[in-house]
N, C-alpha and C positions, 0 to 999 in steps of 0.2 A: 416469375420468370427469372431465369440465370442471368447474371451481369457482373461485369466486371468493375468488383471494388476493391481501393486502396485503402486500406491502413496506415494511418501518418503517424507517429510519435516522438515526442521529445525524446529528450537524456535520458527523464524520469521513467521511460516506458520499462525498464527493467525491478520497476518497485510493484505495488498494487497493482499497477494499470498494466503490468507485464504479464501476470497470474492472471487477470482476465483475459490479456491480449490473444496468449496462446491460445486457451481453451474456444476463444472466440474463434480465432483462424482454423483451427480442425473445425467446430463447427459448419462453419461457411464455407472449406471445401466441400465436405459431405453433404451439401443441399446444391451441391454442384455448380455452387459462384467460380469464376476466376476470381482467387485472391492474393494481391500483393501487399506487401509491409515495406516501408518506407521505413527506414530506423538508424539508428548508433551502428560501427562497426563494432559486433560483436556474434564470435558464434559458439553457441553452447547446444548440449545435444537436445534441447526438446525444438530447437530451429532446425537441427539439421532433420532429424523426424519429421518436421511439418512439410519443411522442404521436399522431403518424400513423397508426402501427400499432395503437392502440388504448390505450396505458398511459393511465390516467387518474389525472393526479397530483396531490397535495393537499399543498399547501403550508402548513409551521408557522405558525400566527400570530405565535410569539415564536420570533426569532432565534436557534439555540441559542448561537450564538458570542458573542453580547453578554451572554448568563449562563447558562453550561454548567452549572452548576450546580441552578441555577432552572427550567431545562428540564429537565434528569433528573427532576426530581421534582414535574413540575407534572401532576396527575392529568389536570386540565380537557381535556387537548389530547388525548389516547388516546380518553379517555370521548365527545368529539364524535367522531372519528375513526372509532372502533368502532361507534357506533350510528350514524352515515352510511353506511358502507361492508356493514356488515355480513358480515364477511370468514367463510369455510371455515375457512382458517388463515390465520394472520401467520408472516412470516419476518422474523424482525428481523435487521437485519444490521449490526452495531456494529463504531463503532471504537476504542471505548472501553467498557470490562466495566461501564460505569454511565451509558453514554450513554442506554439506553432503562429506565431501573429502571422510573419510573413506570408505564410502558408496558406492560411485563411484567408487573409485579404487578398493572396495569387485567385485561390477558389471563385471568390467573391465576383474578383471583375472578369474571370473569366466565366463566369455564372455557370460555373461547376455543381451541381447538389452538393450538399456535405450534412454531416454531421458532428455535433463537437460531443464530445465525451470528457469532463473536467472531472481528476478523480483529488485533486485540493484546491478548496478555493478560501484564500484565508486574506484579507485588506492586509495584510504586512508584506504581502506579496507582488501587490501592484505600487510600489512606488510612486509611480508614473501616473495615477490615476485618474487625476482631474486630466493632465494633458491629452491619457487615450481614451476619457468616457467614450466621447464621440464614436470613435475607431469600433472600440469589443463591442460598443451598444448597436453599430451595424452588422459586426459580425454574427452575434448571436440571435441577432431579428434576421439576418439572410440564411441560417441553419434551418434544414427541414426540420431537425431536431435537436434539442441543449440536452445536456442527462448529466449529474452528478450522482454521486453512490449516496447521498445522506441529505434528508432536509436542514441540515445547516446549512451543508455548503447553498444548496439553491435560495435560502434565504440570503446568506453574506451576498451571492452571486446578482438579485435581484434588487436587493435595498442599494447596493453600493451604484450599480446603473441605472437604479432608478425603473428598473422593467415594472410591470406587472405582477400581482403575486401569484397569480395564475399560472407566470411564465414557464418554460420547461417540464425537464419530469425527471422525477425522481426513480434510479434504477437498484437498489439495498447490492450490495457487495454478500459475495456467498462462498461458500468453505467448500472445497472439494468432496467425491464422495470419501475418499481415503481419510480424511479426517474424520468422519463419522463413524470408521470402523473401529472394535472395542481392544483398548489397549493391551498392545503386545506387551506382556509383561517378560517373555527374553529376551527381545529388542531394551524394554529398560531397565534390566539387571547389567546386559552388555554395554548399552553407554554411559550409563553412571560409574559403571567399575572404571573405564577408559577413561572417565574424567577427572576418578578421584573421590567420589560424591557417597560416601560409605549410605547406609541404612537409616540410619537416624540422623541421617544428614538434609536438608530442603533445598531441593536444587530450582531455584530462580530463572529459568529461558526468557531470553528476548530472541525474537528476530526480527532486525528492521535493518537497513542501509546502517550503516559509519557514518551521520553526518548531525552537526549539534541538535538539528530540531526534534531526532529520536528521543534526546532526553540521559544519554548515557552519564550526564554529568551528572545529576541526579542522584542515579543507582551509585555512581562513585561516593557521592555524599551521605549516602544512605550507606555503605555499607562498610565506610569512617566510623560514621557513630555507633554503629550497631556492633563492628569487630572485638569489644574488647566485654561485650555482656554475654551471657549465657546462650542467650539464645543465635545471638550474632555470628558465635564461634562454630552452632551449625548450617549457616547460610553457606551456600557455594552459587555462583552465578555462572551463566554460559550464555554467551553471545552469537548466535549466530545473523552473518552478514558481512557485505565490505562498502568501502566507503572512503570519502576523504580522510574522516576522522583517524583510521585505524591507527597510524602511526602515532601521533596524537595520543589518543587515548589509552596506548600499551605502556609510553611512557609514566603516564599519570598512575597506571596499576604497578611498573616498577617503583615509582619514588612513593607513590602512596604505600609500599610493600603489602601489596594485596595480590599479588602473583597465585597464593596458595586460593584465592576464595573465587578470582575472576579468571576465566578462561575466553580468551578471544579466539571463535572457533574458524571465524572466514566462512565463503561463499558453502552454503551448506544443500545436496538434492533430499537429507531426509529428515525434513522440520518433522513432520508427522512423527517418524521416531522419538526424536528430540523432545517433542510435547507429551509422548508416553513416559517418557523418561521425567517431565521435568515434576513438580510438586505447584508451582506459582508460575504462573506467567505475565511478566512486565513489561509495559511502556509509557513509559513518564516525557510521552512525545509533549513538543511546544506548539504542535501545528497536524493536522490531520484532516484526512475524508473522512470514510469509513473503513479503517485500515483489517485486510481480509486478514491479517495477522490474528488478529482479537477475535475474528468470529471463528480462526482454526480452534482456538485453543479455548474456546466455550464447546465447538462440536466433541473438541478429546475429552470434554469434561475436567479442566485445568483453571482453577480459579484466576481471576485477574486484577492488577491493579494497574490502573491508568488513569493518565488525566483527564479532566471533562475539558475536552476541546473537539471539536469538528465535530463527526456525527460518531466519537463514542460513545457519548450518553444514551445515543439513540440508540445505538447495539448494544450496549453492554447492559443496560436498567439494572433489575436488582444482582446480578451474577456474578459482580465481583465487588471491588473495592475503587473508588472514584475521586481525583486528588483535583485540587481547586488548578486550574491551567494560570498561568499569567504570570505567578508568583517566583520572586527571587529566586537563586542557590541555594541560600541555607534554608528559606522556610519552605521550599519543596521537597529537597534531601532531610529534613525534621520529620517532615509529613508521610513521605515515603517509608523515613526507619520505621515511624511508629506504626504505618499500615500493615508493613513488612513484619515484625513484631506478634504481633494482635494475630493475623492470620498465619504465620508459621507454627506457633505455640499450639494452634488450636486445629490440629488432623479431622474434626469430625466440622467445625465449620468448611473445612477447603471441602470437605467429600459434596456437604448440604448446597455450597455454591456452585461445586462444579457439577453438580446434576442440573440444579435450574439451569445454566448455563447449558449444558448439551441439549437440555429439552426446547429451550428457547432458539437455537440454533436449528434444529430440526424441521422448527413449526417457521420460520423465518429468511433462514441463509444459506440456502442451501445452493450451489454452481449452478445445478440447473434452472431452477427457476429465473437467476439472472442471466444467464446464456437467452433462454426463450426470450424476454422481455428487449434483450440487446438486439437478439435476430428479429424479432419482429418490426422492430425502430428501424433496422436497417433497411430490411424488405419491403418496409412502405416509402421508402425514401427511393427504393428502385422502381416501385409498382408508379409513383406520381411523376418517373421523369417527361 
C-alpha cells in the first residue's frame, strides 16, 4: 500500500549514500509512495529532475557542514520536520553513525517507524562511545530495520554495542547500469587529450569527496617517489570530486611541483567517462563502507588499488591490488608507489584484473538488485505500521 515516507540525511548524504539516495527516491515515486527528502541546502540537477517526478524536498535550516556537531544534536529541526511531513516511516540514511542522532531519538519518542541505513561505521567515528552506547543501542533495537552496505561495518556496528550477531542486515552497494556498458573509446581519446594524458601514458582516476580520510595524501606520496623513475614519468592522475581538502591539497601539488602529473578536476556528472578514460583506479581511503566508487570501476573493467579497510575487501577479493589500512604516510605512500609500479608496467595484468573485476561486478553489484532489497526493507516497515 502507498505511504508517505521521509528520507532524512546528513551532510554526508551527497557521497555514497547520495548515489543510492537518488536512485532510491525515483524508485519510491514510481511504486506510487509520497516521497520527501529531508537534506543539506543544495540543488543540483538530478534533485531538480526528481523534484519533477514528485520528491518534495525540505531543506535544513542549519547547515550541517558549518557545525556537524550542532546539527546532530539539534532537536528543533526533526521536531518541525516531523510534524510537517507527517511521515508512515522515515529512512535515515547516514554517513556518519551520528549524523541524524537527534533525529532518531525525535522518531524514537515520538514512536515514528523508521529505518536507519548507516553507509560508514568505523569506532574512530564514535568518540563519544561509551557515553552514547546506551542512546545508538536504543536506537537501533527501536528501528524496524538497521542496513549497512558491507559486513564489516554490521560487525564493527554490533561488537562495539554489544547487539547480537544476528543483528540487522546487510544490503551490498551496486554500480549503475551505465557503468556496465562497454567502454566508449572516443569518450576516452577526448578526455585523456583534454587532460594531457598522451598514449603510453596511465592515467590514475580517483573519485571520492576532498577530505583526508580519501587518502589523497598517500597518492601525493606515491607519486614523490615514483616522479623521477621510468616508469613514474608516465603516471598522470585525475581527481575527481570536492571537499574541504581541495584547497589544501592544490597547494601541496604546487609546492610538491607535481602540477604536470595531478589534475584537480572538481565536482564531476561523467565518472563513467572518466573510468573509460582512466588505466587504474585508486583509493587509499582511511575509512570506508562499501564505497560504490570501487564497484563502478570493477563494472568498467578498470583495475583497482585500495586499502583493506571497511567492506573493500569484501568487494573488491581478487580484482585488484589491496594496501594494509592503519599504516603511517610514508609506509602507505611506499606501498602504494610500489603497487602503482608493478601494475602500470604490466597492460596485460590490468586487462586480466579488470575482467574478473567486471565479471565479479555483474554477478554481485549491480543498482538494481540493491534498489529491490532497499525497497522491500522499506515496504515492510510501511506494510507493519
Amino acid at each position: 500500500m502507498p505511504g508517505r515516507i521521509l528520507v532524512y540525511t546528513d551532510s554526508h548524504g551527497r557521497c555514497g549514500v547520495g548515489i543510492n539516495m537518488a536512485a532510491l527516491l525515483e524508485r519510491l515515486c514510481g511504486a506510487g509512495h509520497e516521497v520527501f527528502c529531508a537534506q543539506r541546502r543544495e540543488e543540483i540537477a538530478a534533485q531538480r529532475r526528481l523534484a519533477e517526478l514528485g520528491v518534495q524536498y525540505i531543506r535544513f535550516e542549519r547547515d550541517p557542514d558549518e557545525d556537524f556537531t550542532a546539527f546532530a544534536n539539534d532537536r528543533s529541526i526533526p521536531q518541525e520536520i516531523f510534524s510537517r511531513v507527517r511521515p508512515d516511516v522515515v529512512l535515515f540514511m547516514n554517513g556518519h553513525p551520528l549524523g541524524t542522532f537527534a533525529a532518531v531519538d525525535t522518531a524514537l519518542a515520538r514512536a515514528l517507524p523508521y529505518v536507519i541505513w548507516e553507509g560508514v561505521v568505523a569506532l574512530h567515528l564514535l568518540p563519544d562511545l561509551v557515553a552514547l552506547k546506551g542512546a545508538l543501542e536504543a536506537h537501533y533495537l527501536g528501528a524496524r530495520a538497521v542496513i549497512t552496505n558491507c559486513a564489516e561495518n554490521m560487525h564493527q556496528l554490533t561488537s562495539a554495542l554489544g547487539l547480537s550477531a544476528d543483528f540487522g542486515r546487510v544490503i551490498l552497494n551496486g554500480a549503475a547500469d551505465e557503468f556496465f556498458l562497454p567502454r566508449d573509446e572516443a569518450a576516452r581519446r577526448a578526455l585523456r587529450a583534454g587532460l594531457g594524458v598522451g598514449d603510453d601514458e596511465i592515467l590514475c582516476f580517483t573519485a571520492a569527496t576532498l577530505e583526508a580520510a580519501k587518502g589523497y595524501q598517500f597518492q601525493l606520496g606515491a607519486a614523490q617517489i615514483l616522479r623521477d623513475r621510468p616508469i613514474g614519468r608516465k603516471l598522470k592522475f585525475a581527481w575527481a570530486g570536492e571537499g574541504s581538502e581541495r584547497q589544501f591539497l592544490e597547494a601541496a601539488i604546487a609546492r610538491f611541483e607535481l602540477s604536470r602529473h595531478i589534475s584537480v578536476l572538481g565536482q564531476r556528472s561523467d565518472v563513467a567517462q572518466l573510468l573509460d578514460a582512466a588505466d587504474i583506479f585508486l583509493l587509499p581511503s582511511q575509512s570506508e563502507g562499501l564505497p560504490a566508487s570501487i564497484l563502478e570501476a570493477m563494472a568498467k573493467g578498470v583495475p583497482v588499488i585500495a586499502t583493506a579497510v571497511g567492506g573493500i575487501p569484501e568487494g573488491l577479493a581478487d580484482c585488484g591490488r589491496l594496501l594494509p589500512g592503519g599504516e603511517e604516510l610514508a609506509e602507505l605512500s611506499q606501498g602504494l608507489a610500489a603497487a602503482l609500479a608493478d601494475l602500470a608496467g604490466d597492460s596485460a595484468e590490468r586487462r586480466r584484473i579488470g575482467a574478473r573485476g567486471r565479471a565479479r561486478a555483474r554477478a554481485h553489484f549491480t543498482r538494481t538488485r540493491t534498489l529491490n532489497e532497499l525497497q522491500a526493507v522499506i515496504e515492510d516497515a510501511l506494510a507493519a505500521r
